[in-house]
N, C-alpha and C positions, 0 to 999 in steps of 0.2 A: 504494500500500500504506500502509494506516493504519499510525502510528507507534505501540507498545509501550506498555501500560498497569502504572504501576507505582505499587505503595498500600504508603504507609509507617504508623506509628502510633508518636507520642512525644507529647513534651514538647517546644515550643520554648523556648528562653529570649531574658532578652537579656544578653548579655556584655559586662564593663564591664572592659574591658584598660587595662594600665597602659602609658603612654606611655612612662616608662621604667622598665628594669630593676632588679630588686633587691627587695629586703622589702617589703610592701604599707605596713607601717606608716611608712616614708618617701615614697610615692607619694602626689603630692598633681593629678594630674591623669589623668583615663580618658578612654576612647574609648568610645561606646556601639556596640554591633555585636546585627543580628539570630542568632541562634545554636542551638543544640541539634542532638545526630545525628540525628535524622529528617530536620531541618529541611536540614539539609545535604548530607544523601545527595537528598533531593527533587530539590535545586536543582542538584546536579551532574549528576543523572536525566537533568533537561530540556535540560543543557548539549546533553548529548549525545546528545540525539534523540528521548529519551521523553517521554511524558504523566506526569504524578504526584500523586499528591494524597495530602494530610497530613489525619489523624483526630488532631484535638488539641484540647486546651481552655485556653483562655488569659481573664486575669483581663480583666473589664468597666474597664481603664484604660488611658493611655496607649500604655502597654508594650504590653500587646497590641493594641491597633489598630496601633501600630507594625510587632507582628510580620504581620499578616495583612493590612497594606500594604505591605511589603517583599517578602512571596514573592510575592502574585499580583502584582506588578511583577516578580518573575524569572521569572513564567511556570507557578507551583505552582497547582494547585486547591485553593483554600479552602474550600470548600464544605461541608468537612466538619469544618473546625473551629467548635467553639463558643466564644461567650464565657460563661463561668462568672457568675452574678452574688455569688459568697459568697468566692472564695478571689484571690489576686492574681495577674499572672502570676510568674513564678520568674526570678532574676537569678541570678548567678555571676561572681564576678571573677579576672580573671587576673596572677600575677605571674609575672614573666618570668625567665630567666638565672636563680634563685636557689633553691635554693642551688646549682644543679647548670646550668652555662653550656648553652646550646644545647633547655632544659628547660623547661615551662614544669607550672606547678600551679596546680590550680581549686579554688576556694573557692565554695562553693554555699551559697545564701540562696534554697533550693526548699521545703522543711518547708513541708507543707499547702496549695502551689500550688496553682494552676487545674490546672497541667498533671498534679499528681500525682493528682487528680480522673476524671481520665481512665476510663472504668469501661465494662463490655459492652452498656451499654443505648448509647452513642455506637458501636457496631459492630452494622452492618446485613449479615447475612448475604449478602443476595442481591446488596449493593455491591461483597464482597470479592470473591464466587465470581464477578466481572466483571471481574477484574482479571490481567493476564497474569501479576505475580510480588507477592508482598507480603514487604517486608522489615522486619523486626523488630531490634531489639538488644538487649541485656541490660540498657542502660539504664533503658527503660523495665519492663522485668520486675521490677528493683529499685527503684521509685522507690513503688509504692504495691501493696497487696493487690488493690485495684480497676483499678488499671491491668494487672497479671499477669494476671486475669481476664480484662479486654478482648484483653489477647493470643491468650492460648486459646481463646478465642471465634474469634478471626481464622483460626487457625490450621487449625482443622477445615474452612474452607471457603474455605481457599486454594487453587490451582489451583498454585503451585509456590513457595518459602521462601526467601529467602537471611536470613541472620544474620549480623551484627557482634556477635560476645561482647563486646565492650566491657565488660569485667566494672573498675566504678566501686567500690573496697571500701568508700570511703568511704558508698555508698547502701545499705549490703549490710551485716545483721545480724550474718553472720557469712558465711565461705570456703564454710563447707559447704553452707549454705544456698543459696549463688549456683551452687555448683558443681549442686545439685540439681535446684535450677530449670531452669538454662540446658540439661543434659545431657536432663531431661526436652521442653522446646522443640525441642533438637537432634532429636527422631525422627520430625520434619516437615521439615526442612530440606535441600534441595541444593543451594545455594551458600552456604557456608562460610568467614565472614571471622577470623582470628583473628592472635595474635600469641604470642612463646615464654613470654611472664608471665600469659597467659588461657588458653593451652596447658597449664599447671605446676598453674596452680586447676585446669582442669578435670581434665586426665589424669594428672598428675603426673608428664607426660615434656616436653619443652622443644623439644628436636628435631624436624625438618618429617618425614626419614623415621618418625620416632615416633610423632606426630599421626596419620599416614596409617594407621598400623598402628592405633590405639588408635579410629580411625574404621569400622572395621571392624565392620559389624552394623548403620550406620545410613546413613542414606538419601543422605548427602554425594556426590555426582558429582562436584564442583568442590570447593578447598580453595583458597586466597587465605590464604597466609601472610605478613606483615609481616615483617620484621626490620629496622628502623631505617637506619640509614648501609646496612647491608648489602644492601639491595632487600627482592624478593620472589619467591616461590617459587610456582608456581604448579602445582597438579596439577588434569587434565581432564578425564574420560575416559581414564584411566590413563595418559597422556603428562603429562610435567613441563616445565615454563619457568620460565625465572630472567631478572629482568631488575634489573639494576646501580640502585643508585639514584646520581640525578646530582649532584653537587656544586652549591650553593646556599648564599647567605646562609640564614640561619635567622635569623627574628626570632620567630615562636612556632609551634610546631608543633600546636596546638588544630585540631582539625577537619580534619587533612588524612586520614586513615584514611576519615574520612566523604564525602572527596574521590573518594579512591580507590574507595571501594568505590559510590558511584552511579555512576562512570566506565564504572567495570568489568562494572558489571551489565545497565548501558543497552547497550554494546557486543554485550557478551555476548547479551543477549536482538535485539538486531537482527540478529544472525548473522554480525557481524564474527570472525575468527581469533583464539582465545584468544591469543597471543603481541602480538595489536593490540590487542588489547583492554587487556591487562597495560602493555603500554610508554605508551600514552594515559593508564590512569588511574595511574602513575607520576610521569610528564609534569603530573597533575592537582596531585596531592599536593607535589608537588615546588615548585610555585608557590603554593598555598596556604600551606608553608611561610616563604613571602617577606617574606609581610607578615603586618599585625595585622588580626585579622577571620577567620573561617572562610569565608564564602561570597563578599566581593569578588573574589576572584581566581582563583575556580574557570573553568578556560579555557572555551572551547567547543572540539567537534570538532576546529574547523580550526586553533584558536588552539593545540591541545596538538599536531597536525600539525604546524606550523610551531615547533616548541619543541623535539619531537624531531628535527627539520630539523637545526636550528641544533648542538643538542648530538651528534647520531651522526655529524656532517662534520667535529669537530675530530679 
């Protein structure tokens, strides 16, 4: 049995994290890291057993040869990224612990990217409607007019939707605007990633049995709720699962949602048990939170097996 085809559409960046904690304007030495949610839900995709290929445009330098030599060494289909020759790719740096410990804030130097270039003539109808799910986020919905377009272009000739609201306010003209957007993309979608602060934009309730209720009328099957220290809440096909999140160093928390949720979806679409599927991409997030980087540490199958091993026998 062929393994599960799954097509995302963003922006990659590269992420330049600071080695140590505290105000960026004391940091005097980074980490480069391959980065962006698309780029990272792909690569946890494949961790766990899917096909994936990223629609993205990245600048004719370095940085992007960089990035479209790092995924197809994780195993991503490039094939469908371009390299732009007018705009550069898009960086972001991260400060860590500050001012809120355990917390980490992105500063973006994306304005007029390659990746924010992104636009519907790079989305091939009869590519998408081949593909078993296509997931989208609110990031890139926010990052350009032309890139929103290439969404909805995807959109209508997707075969089934999952969404991370990742709602970024910082890329976003205003609340209402994002809350428009996103709720209009939402009546394509049935798996449904979010958290109680993208919850509050969109619905203006915070609570998961609230969500549930405020989802009512649109096409969500599945609901993949975050709540930080506290887990995740999972509703299915009208049954709900909660699973603990695990105690862990935390060195930055960048990119583990993005963990999670290709975890969850790769599972999910192979016909693994919603409740295995949740504790795996828990298990995902959990160890991405470890370190610095979004995608080094994204396990494999067996690797997050062996993780939930260790921590369900204490």
């Amino acid at each position: 049995m062929s393994s599960p085809k799954v097509l995302s559409l963003g922006e990659p960046l590269i992420q330049l994290n600071a080695i140590n904690p505290g105000p960026l304007r004391h940091v005097t030495l980074f980490e480069k890291h391959v980065a962006g949610s698309e780029a990272n839900f792909c690569v946890a995709s494949v961790r766990f057993g899917c096909e994936a290929t990223l629609i993205a445009r990245v600048g004719v330098d370095e940085f992007g040869h960089n990035i479209v030599e790092w995924l197809r060494g994780k195993g991503v289909d490039v094939s469908r990224i371009v390299f732009d020759p007018i705009a550069p790719t898009g960086v972001y740096f991260v400060q860590r612990h500050y001012p809120v410990p355990y917390k980490s804030e992105l500063v973006y130097y994306r304005k007029g990217s390659a990746g924010s270039r992104l636009n519907p003539d790079d989305v091939d109808e009869r590519v998408v409607s081949g593909y078993d799910l296509l997931h989208i986020t609110g990031i890139t919905l926010a990052i350009s007019e032309s890139a929103r377009l290439a969404v909805f272009k995807a959109l209508k000739h997707a075969k089934r939707v999952s969404m991370d609201t990742n709602i970024r306010l910082k890329l976003w003209p205003s609340k209402e605007e994002a809350r428009e957007v996103i709720l209009r993309a939402l009546e394509r979608v049935e798996i449904l990633i979010t958290d109680p602060d993208d919850a509050a934009v969109l619905f203006g309730v915070s609570k998961f049995e609230e969500v549930l209720t405020a989802l009512k009328g649109y096409p969500v099957r599945t609901l993949v709720f975050k709540r930080g220290t506290k887990g995740v809440v999972l509703s299915c096909d009208g049954k709900v699962y909660e699973q603990r999140a695990f105690d862990a160093p935390v060195e930055d928390p960048t990119g583990a949602g993005d963990a999670l949720s290709g975890a969850f979806c790769a599972l999910y679409l192979r016909g693994f048990s919603p409740l295995y599927a949740l504790k795996s991409a828990v298990a995902a997030a959990t160890l991405v939170v470890s370190v610095r980087g979004d995608q080094e540490a994204i396990p494999s199958q067996e690797d997050a097996e062996r993780f939930l091993k260790a921590f369900e026998g204490r």
